[in-house]
C-alpha positions as CSV (number, residue, x, y, z in Angstrom):
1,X,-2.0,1.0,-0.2
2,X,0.7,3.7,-0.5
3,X,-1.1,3.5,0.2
4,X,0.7,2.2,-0.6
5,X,-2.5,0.8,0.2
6,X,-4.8,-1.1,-3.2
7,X,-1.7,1.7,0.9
8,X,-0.8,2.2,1.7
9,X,-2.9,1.7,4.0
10,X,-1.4,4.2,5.1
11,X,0.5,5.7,5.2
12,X,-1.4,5.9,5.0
13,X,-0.6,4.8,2.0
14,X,-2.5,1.8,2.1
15,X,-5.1,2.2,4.8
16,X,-8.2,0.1,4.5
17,X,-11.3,2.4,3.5
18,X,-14.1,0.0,4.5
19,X,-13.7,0.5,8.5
20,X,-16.5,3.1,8.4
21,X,-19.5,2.6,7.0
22,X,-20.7,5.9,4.7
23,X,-23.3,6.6,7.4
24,X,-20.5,7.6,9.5
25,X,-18.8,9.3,6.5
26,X,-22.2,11.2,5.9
27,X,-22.3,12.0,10.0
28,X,-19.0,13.5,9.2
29,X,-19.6,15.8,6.7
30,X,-20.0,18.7,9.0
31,X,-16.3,18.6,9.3
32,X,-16.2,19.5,5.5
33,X,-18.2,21.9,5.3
34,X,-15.5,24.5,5.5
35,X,-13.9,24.3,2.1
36,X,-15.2,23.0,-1.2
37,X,-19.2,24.3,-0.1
38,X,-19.0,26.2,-3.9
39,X,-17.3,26.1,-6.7
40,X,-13.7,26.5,-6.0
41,X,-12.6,29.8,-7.6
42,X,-11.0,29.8,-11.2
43,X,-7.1,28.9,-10.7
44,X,-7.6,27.2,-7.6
45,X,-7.6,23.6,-7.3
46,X,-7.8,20.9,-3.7
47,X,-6.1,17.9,-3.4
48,X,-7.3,15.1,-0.7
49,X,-4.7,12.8,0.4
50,X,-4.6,10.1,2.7
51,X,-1.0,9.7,3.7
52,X,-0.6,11.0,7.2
53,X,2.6,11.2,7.9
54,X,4.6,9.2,5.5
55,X,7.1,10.3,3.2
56,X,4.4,10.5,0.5
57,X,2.9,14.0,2.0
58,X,6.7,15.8,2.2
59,X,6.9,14.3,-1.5
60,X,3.4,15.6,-2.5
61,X,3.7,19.2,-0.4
62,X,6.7,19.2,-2.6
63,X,5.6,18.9,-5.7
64,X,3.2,20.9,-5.1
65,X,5.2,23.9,-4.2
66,X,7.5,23.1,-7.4
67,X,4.2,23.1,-9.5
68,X,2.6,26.5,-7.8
69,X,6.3,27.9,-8.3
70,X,6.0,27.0,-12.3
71,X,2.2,28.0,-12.4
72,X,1.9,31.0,-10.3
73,X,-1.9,31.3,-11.6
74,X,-2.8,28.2,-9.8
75,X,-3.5,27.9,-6.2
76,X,-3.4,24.6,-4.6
77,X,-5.3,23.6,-1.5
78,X,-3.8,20.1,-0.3
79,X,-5.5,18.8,2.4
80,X,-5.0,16.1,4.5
81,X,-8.2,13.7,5.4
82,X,-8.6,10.5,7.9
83,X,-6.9,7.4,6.7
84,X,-9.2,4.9,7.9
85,X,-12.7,6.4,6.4
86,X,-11.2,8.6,3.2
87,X,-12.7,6.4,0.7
88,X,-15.9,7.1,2.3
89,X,-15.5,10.4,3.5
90,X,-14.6,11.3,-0.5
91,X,-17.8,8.9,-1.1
92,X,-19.6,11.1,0.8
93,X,-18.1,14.4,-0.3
94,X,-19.5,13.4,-4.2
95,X,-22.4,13.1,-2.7
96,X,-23.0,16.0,-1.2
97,X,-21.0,18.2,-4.0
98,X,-18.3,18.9,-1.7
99,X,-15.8,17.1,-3.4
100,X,-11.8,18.3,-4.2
101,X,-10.5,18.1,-8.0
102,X,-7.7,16.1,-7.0
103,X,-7.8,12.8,-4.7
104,X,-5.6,9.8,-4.2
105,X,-6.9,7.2,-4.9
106,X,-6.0,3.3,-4.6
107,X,-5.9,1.1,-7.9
108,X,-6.6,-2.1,-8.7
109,X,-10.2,-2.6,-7.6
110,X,-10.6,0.3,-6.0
111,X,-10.0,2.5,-8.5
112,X,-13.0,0.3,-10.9
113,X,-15.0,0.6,-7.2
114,X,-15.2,4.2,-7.7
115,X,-14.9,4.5,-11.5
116,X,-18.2,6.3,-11.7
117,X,-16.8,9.4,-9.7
118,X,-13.3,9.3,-11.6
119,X,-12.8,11.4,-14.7
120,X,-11.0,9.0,-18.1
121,X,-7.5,10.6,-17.8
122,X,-6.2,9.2,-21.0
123,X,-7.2,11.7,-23.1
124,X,-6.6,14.6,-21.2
125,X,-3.3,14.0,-20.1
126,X,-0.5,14.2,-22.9
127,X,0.3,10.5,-24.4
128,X,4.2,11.0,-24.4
129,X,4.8,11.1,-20.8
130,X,1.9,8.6,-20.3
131,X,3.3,6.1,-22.3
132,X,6.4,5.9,-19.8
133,X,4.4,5.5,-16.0
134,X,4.5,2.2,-14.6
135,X,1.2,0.2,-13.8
136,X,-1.1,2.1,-15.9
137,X,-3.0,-1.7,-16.6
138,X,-4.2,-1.6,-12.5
139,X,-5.3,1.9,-12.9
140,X,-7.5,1.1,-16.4
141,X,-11.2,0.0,-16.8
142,X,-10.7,-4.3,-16.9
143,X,-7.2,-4.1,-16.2
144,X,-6.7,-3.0,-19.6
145,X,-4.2,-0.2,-20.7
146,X,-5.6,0.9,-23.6
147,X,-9.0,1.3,-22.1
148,X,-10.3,4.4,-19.3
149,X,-7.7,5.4,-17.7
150,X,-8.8,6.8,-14.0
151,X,-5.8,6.7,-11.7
152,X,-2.3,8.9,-12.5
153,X,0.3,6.5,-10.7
154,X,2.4,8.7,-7.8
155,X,5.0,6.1,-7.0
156,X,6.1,2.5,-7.6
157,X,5.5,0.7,-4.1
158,X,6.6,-2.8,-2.8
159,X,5.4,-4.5,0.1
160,X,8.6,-5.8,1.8
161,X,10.4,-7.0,4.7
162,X,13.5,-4.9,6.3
163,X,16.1,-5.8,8.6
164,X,18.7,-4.4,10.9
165,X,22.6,-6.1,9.8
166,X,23.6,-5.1,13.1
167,X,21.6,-7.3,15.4
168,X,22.1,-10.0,12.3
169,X,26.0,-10.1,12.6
170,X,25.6,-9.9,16.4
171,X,23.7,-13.4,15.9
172,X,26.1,-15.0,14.1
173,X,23.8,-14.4,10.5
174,X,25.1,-12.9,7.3
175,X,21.7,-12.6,5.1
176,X,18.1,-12.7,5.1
177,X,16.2,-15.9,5.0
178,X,15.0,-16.7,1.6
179,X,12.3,-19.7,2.8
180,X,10.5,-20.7,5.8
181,X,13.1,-22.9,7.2
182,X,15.9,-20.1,7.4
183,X,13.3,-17.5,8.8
184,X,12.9,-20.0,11.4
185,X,16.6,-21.0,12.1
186,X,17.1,-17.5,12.3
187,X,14.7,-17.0,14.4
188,X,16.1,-19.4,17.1
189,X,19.7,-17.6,16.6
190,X,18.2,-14.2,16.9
191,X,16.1,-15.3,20.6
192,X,20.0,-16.7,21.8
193,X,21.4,-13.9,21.5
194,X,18.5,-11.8,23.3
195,X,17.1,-10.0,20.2
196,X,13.5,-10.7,19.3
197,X,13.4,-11.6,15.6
198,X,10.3,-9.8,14.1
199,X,8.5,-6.7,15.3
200,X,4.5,-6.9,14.6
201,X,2.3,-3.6,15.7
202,X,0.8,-0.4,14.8
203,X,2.6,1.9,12.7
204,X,3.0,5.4,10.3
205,X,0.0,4.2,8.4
206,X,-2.9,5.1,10.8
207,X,-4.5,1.9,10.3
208,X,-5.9,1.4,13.9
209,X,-3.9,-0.2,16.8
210,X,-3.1,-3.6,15.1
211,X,-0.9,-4.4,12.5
212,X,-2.2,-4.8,8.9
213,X,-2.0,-8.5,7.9
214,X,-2.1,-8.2,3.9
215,X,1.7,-7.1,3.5
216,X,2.1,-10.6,4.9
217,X,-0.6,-12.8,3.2
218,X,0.3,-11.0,-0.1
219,X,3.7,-12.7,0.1
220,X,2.0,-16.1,2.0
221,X,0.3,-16.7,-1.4
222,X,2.7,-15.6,-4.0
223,X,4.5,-18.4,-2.0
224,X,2.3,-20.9,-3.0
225,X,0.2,-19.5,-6.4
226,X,1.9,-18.5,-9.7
227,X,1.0,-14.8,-10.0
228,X,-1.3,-15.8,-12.8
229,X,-3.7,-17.8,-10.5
230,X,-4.5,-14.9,-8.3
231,X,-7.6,-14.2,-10.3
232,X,-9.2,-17.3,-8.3
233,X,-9.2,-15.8,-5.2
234,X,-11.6,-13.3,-6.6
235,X,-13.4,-15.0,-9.2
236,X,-13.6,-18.3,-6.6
237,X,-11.7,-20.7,-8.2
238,X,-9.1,-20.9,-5.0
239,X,-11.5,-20.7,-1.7
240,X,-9.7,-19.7,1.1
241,X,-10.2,-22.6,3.0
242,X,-8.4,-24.1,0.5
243,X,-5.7,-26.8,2.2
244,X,-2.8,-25.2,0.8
245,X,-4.0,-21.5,2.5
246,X,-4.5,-23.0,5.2
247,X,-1.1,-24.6,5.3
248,X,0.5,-21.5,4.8
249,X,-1.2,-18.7,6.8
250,X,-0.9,-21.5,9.8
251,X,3.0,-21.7,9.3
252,X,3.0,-17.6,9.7
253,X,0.6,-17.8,12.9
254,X,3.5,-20.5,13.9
255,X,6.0,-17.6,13.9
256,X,4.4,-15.9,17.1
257,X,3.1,-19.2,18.8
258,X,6.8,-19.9,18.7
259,X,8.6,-16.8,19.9
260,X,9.7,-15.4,16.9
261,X,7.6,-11.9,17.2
262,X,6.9,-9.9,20.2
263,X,4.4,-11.2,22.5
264,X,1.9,-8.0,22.0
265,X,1.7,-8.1,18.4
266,X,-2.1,-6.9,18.2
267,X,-1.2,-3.9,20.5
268,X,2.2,-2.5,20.5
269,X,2.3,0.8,18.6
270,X,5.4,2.6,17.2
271,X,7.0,-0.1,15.7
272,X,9.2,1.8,12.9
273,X,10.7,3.5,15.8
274,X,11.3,0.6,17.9
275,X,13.0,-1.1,15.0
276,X,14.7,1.8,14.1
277,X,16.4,1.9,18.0
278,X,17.3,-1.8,17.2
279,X,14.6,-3.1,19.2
280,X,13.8,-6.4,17.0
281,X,16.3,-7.6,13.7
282,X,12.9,-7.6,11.3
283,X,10.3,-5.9,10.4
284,X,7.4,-6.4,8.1
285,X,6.5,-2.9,5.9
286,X,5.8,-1.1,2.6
287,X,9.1,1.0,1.0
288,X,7.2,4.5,1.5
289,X,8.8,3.8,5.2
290,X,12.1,2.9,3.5
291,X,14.0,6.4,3.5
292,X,13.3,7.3,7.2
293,X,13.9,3.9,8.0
294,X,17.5,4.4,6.0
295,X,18.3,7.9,7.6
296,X,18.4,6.1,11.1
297,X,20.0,2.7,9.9
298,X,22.2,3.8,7.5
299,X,24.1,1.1,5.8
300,X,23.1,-1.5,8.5
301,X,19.3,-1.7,6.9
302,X,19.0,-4.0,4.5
303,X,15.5,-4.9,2.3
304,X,14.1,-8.4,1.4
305,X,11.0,-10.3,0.3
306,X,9.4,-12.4,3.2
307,X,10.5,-15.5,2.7
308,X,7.5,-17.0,3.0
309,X,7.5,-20.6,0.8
310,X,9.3,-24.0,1.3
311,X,12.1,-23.4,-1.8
312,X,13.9,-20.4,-1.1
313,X,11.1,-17.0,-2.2
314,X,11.2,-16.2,-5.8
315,X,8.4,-13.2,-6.0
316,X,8.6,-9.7,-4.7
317,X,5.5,-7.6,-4.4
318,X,5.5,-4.5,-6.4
319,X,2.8,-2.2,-7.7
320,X,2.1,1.2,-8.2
321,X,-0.5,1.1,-5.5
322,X,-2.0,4.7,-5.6
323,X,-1.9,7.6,-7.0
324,X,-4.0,11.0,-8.2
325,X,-7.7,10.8,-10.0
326,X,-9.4,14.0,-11.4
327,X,-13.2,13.9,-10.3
328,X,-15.7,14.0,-12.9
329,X,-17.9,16.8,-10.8
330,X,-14.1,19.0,-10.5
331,X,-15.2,22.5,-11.8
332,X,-11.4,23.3,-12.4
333,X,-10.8,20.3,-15.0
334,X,-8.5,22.4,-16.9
335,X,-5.9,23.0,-13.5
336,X,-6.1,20.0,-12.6
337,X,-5.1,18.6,-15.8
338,X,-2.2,21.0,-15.5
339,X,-1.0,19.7,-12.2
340,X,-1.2,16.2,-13.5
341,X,0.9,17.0,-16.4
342,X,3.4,18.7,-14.0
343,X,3.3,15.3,-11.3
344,X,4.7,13.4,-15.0
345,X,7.3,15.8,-15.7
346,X,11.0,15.1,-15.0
347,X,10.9,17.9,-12.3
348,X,8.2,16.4,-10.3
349,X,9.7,12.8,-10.6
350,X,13.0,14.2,-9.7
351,X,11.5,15.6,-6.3
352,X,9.9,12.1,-5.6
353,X,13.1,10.5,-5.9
354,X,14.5,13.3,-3.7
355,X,12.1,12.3,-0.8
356,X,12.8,8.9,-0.8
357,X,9.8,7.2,-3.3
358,X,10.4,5.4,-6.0
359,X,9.4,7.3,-9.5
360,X,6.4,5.8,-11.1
361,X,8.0,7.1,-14.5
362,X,10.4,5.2,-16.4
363,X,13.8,6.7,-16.6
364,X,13.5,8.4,-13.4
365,X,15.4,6.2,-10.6
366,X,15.2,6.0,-7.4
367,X,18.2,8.0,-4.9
368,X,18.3,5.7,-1.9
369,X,20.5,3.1,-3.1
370,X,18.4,0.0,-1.4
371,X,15.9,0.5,-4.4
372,X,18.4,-0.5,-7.0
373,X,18.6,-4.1,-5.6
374,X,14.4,-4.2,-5.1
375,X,14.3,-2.7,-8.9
376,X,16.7,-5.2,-9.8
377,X,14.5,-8.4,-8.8
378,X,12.8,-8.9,-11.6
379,X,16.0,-9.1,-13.8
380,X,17.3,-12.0,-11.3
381,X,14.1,-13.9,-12.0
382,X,12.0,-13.0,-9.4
383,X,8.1,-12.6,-10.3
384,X,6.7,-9.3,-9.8
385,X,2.7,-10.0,-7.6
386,X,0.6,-7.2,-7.0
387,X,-0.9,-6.3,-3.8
388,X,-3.3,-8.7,-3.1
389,X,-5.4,-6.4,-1.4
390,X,-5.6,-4.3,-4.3
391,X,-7.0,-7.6,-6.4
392,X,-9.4,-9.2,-4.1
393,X,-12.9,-7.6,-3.1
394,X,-13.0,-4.9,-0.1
395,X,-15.2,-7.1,1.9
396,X,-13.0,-9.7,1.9
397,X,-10.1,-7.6,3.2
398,X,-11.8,-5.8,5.6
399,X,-12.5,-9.1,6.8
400,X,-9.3,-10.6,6.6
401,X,-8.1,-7.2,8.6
402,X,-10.2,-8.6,11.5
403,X,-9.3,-11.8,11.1
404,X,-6.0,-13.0,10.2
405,X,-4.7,-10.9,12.7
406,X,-6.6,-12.7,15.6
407,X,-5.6,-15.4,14.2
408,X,-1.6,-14.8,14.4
409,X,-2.3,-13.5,17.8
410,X,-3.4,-16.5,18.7
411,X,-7.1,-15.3,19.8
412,X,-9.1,-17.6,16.3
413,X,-8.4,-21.1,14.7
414,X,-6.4,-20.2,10.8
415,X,-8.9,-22.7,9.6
416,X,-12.2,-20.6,11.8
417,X,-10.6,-16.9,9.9
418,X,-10.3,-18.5,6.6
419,X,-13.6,-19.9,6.6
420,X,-14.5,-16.4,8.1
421,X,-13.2,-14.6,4.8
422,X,-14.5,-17.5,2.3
423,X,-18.0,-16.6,3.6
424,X,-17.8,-13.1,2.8
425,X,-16.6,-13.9,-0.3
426,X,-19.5,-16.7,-0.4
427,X,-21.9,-13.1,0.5
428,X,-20.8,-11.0,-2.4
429,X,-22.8,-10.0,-5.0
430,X,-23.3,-12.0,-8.0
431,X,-22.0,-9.3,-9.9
432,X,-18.6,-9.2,-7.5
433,X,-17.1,-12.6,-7.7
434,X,-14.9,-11.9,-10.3
């Protein structure tokens, strides 16, 4: 989404920016109105974030200690803003001439959402470098690498499912399920021997108090759709009430109606740190929550892609999900260039890695050792998806946030949600169904 979301939510790396409408962003203004009023002073550039309290702010508070360390000139003010209205507090902010230098921002179609506030990075930043981040096609006008370039990737992100060894061994299991009949005859080992199976609730990402539903229905679909026929969900050529969605989100509302999650899925909170007390065997995540997840676990956390589809999964979703944009109105172009050059360098990617993210550059691994068998997927012939919320209109996955959860909870019909999201896509714009 980081935020992941298009994170993290959430931490708020990938946090869905469409839960407030920019009246309320414009309502909260006032709460701006202490920094960025004027022209920041020369050698002094802010940086919004969205991350709460995710790995992503120690890695970015990091970096940019290491940068103000190397460029004692520069000043940086990082502050920290609301996950669940940033878009349109930032919105807002550009509005009013309040805006930082330096935001995260989502790519995908978010990042083309917001294009008109988002300086062309390509040229300013220094080709060499450039020419080794990962994802720079999601962060480029069409999708297209050689075009604008508006978002600076921070990290390499995956939407993934973890799992506790312990609690697997002590039901009689030796790996992860790889399709939906193992998930489910794990599931009935897991319940006899008193541990419940998967853990569904609020977490790090400050997305409200349910759980977000498109880690899930990213890997629902690429259990069903080649990556390349993702492009119909947005351009309409796949409706949502399509029988083979249908099939498929109700087999993963199946999972609670049949015991396999905890009963209060749409209001139990803390869920990383139940799991991490060994309170459920799996949990459904983004890898930003992968290192503190590790330093509790240890070698008994293990990483795998939900094994949602009938032959055993064969796609993992990866993406650089967000990163940093320079906005066209910053009156410190120049610094923030800088400190865009210094997030590419192999200092700055060094300290990512340090903190437990994967680089976004190539040639810079990742320390914590579980990355090395998610990086290795795609060599064992697993197809890399994006996010799917970062490649379907916000409208439809603000819906779909409402929505699909009721609908695992039990509370809506699969068939009365999906129809629910195929007439907001039905609503769009003209100029948005594609």
């Amino acid at each position: 989404m980081s935020g992941s979301q298009f994170s993290r939510v959430t931490g708020a790396a990938r946090q869905p920016w469409w839960r407030r409408s920019l009246f309320a962003a414009a309502m909260g203004l006032a709460a701006l109105s202490g920094f960025a009023a004027r022209p920041a002073a020369a050698g002094t550039i802010t940086i919004w974030h969205n991350y709460g309290t995710e790995v992503n702010t120690t890695a970015l508070t990091a970096v940019v200690a290491a940068f103000e360390k190397a460029e004692p000139n520069i000043t940086v003010n990082l502050v920290s803003q609301p996950a669940d209205n940033y878009f349109a507090l930032l919105t807002a902010a550009a509005i009013s001439h309040k805006a930082p230098d330096i935001a995260v921002m989502w790519t995908g179609l978010f990042d083309l959402k917001y294009a008109h506030l988002l300086a062309n990075l390509r040229p300013l930043l220094p080709a060499g470098p450039l020419a080794e981040m990962k994802g720079l096609a999601w962060a480029s006008e069409d999708f297209d690498p050689t075009k604008q370039l508006y978002v600076l990737p921070l990290e390499d992100q995956f939407y993934i499912g973890f799992y506790n060894k312990a609690l697997f061994r002590k039901a009689g299991l030796d790996a992860a399920p790889s399709d939906w009949s193992e998930l489910m005859a794990d599931c009935t080992k897991l319940r006899a021997a008193g541990i419940t199976p998967m853990l569904y609730g609020s977490d790090s990402q400050a997305l409200s108090s349910e759980f977000y539903p498109f880690y899930d229905f990213s890997y629902l679909m690429a259990g069903i759709y080649p990556v390349e026929a993702w492009t119909g969900f947005a351009n309409g050529k796949i409706p949502y009430t399509t029988p083979a969605v249908e099939t498929q989100v109700q087999k993963w509302a199946d999972l609670h109606a049949k015991g396999c999650t905890n009963p209060d899925v749409l209001t139990a909170t803390d869920i990383l740190g139940k799991f991490n007390q060994g309170q459920a065997a799996m949990i459904v995540d983004g890898n930003w929550n992968l290192q503190q997840l590790s330093d509790k676990l240890g070698s008994d956390l293990g990483a795998f892609p939900l094994p949602y589809s009938d032959a055993p999964m064969k796609g993992v979703v990866e993406m650089p999900g967000d990163g940093l944009s320079i906005l066209k109105s910053s009156q410190n172009k120049k610094d923030a260039v800088a400190f865009l050059t210094f997030l590419m360098s192999g200092e700055a990617q060094t300290i990512l890695s340090k903190t437990g993210l994967v680089p976004a550059r190539n040639g810079y691994p990742a320390s914590n050792p579980l990355y090395a068998g998610l990086l290795s997927l795609a060599s064992q012939g697993y197809t890399v998806y994006p996010m799917i919320d970062n490649v379907i209109q916000g409208p439809v996955v603000d819906t779909g946030s409402r929505v699909l959860t009721a609908a695992f909870a039990g509370q809506m019909t699969v068939s009365a949600a999906l129809q629910k999201m195929q007439d907001t896509w039905n609503n769009l714009p003209a100029d948005q169904k594609h």
